[in-house]
Backbone as numpy.savetxt, mean C-alpha at the origin, in Angstrom:
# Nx Ny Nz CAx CAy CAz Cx Cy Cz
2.87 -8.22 -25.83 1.56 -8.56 -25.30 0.95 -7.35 -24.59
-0.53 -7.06 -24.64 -0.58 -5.92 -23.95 -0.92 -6.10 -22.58
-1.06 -4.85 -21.62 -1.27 -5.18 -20.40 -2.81 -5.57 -20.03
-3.62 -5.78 -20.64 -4.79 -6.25 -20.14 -4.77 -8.13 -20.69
-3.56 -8.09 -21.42 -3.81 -9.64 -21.30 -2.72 -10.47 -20.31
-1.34 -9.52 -20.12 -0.26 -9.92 -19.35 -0.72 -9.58 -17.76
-2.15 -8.87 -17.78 -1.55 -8.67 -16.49 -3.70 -8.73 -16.52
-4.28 -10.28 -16.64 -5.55 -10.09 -16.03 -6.08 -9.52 -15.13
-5.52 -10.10 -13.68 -6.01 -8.96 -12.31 -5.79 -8.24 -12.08
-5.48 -7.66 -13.21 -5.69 -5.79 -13.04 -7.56 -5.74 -13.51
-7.49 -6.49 -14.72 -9.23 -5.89 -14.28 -10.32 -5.55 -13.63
-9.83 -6.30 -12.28 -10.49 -6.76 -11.35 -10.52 -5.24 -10.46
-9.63 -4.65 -10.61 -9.25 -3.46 -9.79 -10.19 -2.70 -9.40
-10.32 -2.62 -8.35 -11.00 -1.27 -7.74 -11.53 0.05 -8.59
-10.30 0.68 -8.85 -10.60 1.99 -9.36 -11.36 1.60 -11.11
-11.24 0.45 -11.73 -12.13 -0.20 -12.68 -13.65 -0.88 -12.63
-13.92 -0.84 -11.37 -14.90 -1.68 -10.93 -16.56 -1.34 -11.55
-17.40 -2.18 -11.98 -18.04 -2.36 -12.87 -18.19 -1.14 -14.29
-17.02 -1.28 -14.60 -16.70 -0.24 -15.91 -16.83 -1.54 -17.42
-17.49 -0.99 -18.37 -17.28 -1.67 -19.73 -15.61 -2.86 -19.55
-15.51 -3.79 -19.98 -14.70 -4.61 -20.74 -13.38 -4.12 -21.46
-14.71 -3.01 -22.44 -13.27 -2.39 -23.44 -12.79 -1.04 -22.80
-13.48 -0.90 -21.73 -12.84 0.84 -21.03 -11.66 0.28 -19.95
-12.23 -0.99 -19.45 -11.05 -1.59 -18.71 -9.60 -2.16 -19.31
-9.44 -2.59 -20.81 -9.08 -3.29 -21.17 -7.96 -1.77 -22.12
-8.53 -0.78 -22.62 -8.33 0.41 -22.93 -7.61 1.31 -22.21
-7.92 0.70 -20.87 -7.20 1.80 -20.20 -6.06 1.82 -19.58
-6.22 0.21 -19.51 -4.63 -0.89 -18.95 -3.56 -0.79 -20.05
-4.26 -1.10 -21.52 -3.27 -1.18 -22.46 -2.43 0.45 -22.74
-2.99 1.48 -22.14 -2.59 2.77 -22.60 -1.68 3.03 -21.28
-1.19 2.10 -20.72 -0.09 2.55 -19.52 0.81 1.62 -19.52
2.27 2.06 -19.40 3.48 1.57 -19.99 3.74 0.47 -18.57
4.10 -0.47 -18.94 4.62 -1.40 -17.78 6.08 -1.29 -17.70
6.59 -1.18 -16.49 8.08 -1.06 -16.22 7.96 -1.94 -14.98
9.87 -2.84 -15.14 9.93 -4.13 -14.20 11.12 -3.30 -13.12
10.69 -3.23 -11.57 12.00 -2.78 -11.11 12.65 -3.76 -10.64
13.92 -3.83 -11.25 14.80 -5.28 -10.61 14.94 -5.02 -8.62
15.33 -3.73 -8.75 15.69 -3.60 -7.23 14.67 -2.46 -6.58
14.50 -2.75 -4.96 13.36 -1.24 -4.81 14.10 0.24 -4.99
12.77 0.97 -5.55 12.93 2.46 -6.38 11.86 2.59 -5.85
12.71 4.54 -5.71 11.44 5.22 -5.41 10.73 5.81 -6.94
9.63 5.43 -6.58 8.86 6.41 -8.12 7.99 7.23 -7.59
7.48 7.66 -6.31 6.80 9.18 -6.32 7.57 9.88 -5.21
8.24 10.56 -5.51 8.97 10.91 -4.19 7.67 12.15 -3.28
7.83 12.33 -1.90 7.48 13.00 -1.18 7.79 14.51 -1.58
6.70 15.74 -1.85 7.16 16.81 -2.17 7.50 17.34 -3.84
7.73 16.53 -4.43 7.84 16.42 -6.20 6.49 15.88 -6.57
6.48 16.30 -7.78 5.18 16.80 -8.87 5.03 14.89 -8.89
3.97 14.43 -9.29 3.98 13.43 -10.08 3.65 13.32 -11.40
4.25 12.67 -12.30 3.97 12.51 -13.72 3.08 11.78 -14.17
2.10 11.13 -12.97 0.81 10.29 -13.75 0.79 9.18 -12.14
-0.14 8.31 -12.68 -1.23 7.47 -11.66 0.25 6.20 -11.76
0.33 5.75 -10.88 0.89 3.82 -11.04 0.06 3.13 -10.28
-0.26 1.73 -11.23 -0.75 0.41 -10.70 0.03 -0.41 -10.72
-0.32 -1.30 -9.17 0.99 -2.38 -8.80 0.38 -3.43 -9.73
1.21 -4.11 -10.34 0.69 -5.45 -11.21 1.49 -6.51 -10.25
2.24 -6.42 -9.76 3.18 -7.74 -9.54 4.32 -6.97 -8.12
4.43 -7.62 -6.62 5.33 -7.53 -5.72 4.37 -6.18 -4.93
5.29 -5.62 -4.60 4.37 -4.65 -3.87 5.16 -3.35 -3.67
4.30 -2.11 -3.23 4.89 -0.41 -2.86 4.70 -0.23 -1.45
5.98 0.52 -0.89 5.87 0.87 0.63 5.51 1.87 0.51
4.62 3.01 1.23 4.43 3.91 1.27 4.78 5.11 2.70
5.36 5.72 2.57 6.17 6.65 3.65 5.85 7.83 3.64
6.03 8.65 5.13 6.04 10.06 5.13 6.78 10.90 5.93
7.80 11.74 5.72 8.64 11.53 6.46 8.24 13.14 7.35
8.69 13.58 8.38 8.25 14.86 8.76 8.87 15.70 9.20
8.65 17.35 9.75 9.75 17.97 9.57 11.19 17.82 10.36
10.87 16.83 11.46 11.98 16.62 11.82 12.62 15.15 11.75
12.58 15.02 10.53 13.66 14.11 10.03 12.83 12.40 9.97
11.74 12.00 10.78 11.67 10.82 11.36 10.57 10.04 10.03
10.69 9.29 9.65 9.91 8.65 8.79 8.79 7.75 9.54
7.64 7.47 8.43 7.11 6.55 9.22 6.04 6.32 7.99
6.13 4.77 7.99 5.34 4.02 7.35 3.92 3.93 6.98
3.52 4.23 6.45 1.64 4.26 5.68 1.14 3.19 5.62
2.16 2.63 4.64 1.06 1.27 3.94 2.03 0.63 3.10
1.24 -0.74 2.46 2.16 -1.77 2.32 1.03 -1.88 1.02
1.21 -1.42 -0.16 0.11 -1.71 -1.38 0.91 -2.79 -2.62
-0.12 -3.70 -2.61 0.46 -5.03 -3.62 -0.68 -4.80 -4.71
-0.75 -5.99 -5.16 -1.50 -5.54 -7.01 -2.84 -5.23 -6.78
-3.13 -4.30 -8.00 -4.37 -3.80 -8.13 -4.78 -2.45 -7.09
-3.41 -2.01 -6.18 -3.40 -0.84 -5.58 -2.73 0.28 -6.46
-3.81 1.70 -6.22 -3.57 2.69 -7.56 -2.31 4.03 -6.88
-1.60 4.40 -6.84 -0.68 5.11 -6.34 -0.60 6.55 -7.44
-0.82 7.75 -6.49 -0.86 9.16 -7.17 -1.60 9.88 -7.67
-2.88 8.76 -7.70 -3.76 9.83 -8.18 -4.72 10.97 -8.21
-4.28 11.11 -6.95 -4.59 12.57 -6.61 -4.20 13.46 -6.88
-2.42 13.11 -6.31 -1.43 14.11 -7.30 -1.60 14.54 -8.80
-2.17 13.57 -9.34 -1.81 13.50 -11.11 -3.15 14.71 -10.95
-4.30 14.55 -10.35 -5.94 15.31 -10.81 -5.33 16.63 -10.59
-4.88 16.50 -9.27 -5.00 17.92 -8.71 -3.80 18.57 -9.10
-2.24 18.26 -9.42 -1.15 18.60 -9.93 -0.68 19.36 -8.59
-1.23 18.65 -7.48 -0.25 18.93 -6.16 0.74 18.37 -6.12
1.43 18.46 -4.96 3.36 17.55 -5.32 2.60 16.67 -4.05
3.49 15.13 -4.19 2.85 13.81 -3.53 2.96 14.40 -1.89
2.16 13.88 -1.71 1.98 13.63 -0.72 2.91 12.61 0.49
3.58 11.99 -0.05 4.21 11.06 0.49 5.23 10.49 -0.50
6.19 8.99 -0.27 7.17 8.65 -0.91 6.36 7.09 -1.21
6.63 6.66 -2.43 6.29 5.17 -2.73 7.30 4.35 -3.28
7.58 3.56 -2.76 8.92 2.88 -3.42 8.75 1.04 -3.06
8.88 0.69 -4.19 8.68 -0.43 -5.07 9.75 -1.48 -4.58
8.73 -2.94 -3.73 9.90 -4.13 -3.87 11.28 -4.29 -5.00
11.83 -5.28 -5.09 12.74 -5.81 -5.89 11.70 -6.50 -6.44
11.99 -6.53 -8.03 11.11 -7.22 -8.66 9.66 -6.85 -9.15
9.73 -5.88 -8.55 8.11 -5.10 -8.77 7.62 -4.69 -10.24
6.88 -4.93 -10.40 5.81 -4.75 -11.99 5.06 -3.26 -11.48
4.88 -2.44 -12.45 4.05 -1.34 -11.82 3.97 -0.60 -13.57
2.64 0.03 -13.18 2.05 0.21 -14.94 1.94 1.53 -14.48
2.41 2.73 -15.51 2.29 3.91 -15.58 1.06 4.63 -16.11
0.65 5.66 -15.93 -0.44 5.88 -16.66 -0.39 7.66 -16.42
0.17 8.11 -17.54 0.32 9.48 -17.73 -1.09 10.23 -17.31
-0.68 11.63 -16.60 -1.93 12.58 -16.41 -2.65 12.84 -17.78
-2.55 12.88 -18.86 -2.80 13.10 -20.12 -4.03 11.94 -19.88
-4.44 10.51 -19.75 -4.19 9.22 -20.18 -5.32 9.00 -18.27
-5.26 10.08 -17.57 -5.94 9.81 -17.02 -6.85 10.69 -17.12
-6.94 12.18 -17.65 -8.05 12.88 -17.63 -8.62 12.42 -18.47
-8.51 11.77 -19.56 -9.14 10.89 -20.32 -10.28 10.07 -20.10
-9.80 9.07 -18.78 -10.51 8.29 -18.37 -11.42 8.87 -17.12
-11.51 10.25 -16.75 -12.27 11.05 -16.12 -13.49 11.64 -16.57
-12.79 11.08 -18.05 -15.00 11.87 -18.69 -16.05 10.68 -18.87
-15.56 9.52 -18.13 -16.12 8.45 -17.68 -16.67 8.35 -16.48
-18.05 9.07 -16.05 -18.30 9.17 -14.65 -18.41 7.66 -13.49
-18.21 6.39 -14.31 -18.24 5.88 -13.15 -16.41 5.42 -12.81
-15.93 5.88 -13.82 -14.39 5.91 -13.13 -14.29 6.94 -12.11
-14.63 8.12 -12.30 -14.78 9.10 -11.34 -15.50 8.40 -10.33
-16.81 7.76 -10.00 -17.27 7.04 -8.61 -16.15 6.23 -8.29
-15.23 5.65 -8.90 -14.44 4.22 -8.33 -13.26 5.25 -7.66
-12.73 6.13 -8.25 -11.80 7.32 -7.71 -12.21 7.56 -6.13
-13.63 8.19 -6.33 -13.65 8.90 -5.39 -14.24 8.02 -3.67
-14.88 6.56 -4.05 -14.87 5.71 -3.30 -13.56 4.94 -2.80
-12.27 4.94 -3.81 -10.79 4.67 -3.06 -10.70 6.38 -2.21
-11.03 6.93 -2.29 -10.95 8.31 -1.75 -11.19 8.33 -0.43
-12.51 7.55 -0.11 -13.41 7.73 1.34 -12.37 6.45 2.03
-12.20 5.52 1.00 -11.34 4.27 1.74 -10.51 4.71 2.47
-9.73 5.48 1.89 -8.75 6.04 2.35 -8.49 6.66 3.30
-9.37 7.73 3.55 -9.48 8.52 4.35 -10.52 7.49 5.96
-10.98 6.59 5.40 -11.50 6.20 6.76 -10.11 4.92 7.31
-9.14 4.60 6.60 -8.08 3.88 7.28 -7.32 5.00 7.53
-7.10 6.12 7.25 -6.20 7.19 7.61 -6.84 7.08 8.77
-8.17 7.35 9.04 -8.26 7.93 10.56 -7.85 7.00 11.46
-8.52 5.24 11.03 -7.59 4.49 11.69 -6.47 4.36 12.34
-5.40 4.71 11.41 -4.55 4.22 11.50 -3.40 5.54 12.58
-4.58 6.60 12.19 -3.85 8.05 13.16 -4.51 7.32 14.63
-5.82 7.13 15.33 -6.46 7.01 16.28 -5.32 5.78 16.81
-4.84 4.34 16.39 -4.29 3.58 17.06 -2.81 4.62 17.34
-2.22 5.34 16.27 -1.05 6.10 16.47 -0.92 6.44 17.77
-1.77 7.87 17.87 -2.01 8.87 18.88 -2.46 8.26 19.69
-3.31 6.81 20.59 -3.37 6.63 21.54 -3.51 5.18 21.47
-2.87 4.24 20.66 -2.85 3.12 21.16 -1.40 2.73 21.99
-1.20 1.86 22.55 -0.12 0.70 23.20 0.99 0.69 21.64
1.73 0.48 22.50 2.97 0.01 21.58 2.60 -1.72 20.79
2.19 -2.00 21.77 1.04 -3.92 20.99 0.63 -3.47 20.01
-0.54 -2.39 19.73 -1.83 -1.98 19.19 -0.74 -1.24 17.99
0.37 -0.83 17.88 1.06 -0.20 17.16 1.29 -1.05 16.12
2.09 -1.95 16.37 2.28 -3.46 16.61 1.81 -4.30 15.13
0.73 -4.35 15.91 -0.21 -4.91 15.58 -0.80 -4.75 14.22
-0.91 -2.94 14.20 -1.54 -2.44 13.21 -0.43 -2.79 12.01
0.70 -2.32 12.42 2.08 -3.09 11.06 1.72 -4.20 10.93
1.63 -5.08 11.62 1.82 -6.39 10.88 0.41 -7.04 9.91
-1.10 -6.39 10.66 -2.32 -6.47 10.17 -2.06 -5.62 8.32
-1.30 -4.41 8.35 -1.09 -3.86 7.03 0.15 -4.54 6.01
0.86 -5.09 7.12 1.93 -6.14 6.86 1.66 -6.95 5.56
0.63 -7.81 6.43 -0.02 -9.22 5.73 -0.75 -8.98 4.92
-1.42 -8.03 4.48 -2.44 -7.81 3.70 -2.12 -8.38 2.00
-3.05 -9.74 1.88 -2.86 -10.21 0.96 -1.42 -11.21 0.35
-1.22 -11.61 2.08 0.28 -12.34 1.92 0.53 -13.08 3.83
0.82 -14.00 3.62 1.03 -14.57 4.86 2.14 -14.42 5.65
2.83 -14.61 4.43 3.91 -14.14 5.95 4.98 -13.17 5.45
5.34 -12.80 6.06 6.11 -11.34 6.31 7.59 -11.11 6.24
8.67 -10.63 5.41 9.79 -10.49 5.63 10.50 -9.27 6.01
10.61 -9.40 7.03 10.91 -7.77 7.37 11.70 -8.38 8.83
13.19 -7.24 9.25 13.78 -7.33 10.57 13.53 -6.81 10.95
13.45 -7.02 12.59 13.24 -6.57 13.87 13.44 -5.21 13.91
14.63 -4.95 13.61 14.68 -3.56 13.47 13.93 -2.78 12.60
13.62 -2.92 11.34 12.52 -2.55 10.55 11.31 -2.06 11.53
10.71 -3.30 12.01 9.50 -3.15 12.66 9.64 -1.82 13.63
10.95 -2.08 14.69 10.90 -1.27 15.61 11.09 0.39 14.95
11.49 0.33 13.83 11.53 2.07 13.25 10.03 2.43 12.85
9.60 1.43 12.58 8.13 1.39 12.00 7.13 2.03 13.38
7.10 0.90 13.98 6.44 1.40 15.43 6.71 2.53 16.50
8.18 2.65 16.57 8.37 3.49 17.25 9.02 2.75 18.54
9.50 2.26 18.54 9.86 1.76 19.86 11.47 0.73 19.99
12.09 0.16 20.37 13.67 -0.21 21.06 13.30 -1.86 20.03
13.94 -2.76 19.63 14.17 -3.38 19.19 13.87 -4.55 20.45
14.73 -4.47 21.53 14.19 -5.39 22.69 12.57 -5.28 22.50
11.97 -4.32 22.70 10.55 -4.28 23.00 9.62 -5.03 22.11
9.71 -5.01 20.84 9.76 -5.73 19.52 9.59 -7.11 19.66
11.00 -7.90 20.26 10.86 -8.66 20.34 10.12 -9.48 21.64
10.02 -8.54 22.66 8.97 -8.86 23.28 7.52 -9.14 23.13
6.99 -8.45 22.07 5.63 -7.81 21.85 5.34 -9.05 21.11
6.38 -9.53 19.91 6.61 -10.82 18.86 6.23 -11.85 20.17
6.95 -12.18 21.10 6.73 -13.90 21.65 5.60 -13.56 22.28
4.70 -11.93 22.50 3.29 -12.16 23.07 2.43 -12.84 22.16
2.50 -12.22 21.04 1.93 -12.50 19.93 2.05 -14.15 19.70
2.83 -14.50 19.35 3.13 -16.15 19.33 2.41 -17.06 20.56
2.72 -16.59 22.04 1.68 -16.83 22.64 0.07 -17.04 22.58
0.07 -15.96 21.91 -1.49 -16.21 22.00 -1.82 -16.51 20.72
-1.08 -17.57 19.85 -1.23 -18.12 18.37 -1.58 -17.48 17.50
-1.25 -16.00 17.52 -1.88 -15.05 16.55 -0.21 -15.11 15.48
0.65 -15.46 15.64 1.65 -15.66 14.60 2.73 -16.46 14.90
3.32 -16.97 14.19 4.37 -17.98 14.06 5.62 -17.13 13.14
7.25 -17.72 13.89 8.35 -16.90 13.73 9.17 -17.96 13.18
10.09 -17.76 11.82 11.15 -18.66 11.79 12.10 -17.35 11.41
13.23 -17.81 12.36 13.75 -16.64 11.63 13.68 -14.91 11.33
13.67 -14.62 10.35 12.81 -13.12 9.73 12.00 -13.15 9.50
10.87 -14.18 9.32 10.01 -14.58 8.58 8.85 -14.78 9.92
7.89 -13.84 9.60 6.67 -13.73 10.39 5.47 -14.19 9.61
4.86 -15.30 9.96 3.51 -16.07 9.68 2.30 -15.11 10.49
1.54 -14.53 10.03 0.46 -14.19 10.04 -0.66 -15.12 10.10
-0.98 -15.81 11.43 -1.98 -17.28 11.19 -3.22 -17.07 11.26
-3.38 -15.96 12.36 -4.75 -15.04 12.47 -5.23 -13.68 12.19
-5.23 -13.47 10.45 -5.50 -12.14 10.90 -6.73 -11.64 10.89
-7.76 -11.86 10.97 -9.13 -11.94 11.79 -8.83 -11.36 13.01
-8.70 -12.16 13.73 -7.95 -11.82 15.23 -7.33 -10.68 15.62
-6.05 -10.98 14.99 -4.95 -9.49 15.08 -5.84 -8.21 14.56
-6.79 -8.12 13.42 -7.74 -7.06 13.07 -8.19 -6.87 14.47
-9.35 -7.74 14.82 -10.50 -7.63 16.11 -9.72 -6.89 17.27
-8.94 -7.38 17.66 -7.75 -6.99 18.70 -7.71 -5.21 18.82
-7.22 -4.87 17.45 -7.14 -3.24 17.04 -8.34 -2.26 17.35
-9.44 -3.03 17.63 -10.89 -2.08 17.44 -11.35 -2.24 19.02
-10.29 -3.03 19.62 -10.68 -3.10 21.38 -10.91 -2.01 22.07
């Protein structure tokens, strides 16, 4: 089956957005789908990339780690998010590390296969508008870094957390490598949060009930 019929909401995608039918449908089918049973990294930090990936199915963590050793979390991209393609235009080495749930669907799309779809100027507008996206949650997400609260840190994980999913599986400890901060503190910050009905806890399992809220909160 090809991928524009196995995998509809990909059409819907961003970097496709009001493009022809058959340029959308053309451009899905010309990128190889691969299933990862377990999470893999496929762009590593510092190495070349071999072409663009779209998430079809589960989701990509995105990481950066720095020169002294400490990693730290970007983003949390599920389907219809485009990974590398900057790397692939510009044939810089990534920028960062992306590595794929268990179970993850993700469609390849060779640099060959994307300059292709570059002599299409409004693919080039959909490019370069995930471009500005980007760069205006980067600043985000540096400004809560560099001077928010350990809450506001917090916060911002679990708001990138949820995105497009309610609730959350991830341990305590996770979070606290994520944020930056002691595992006690974590779970402190969690029963504020629950307090003020912005999420519900069973377990590992974090319910996201408001994220309206938890957003508004961040821009205080």
């Amino acid at each position: 089956m090809e991928n524009s019929a196995r995998f509809p909401h990909l059409l819907k995608t961003e970097i496709l957005d009001e493009l022809d039918l058959s340029f959308k449908k053309d451009f899905l089918n010309a990128c190889t789908a691969k299933i990862y049973s377990k999470p893999t990294v496929i762009l590593e930090q510092g190495e070349l990339a071999k072409g663009m990936a779209i998430v079809a199915h589960g989701y990509v963590d995105v990481t950066f780690i720095g020169e002294d050793g400490h990693q730290m979390f970007l983003a949390r991209c599920r389907a219809g998010r485009t990974l590398g393609e900057t790397e692939t235009i510009s044939g810089e080495p990534c920028a960062a590390s992306c590595k794929t749930s268990a179970n993850a669907t993700i469609l390849h799309c060779t640099a060959v296969e994307v300059s292709l779809a570059l002599q299409n100027p409004g693919f080039i507008k959909n490019l370069t508008k995930a471009f500005h996206k980007q760069l205006v949650y980067n600043n985000w997400v540096n400004h809560v870094s560099q001077f928010g609260s350990v809450s506001k840190r917090l916060c911002t994980c679990l708001y990138l957390l949820s995105e497009n999913v309610g609730t959350i599986r991830e341990t305590q400890s996770y979070l606290a490598n994520v944020v930056g901060c002691s595992r006690q503190t974590i779970n402190r910050e969690l029963a504020r949060l629950r307090d003020k009905g912005l999420i519900l806890q069973s377990g590992s399992e974090i319910t996201v009930v408001d994220r309206i809220a938890l957003g508004e909160g961040l821009m205080d």
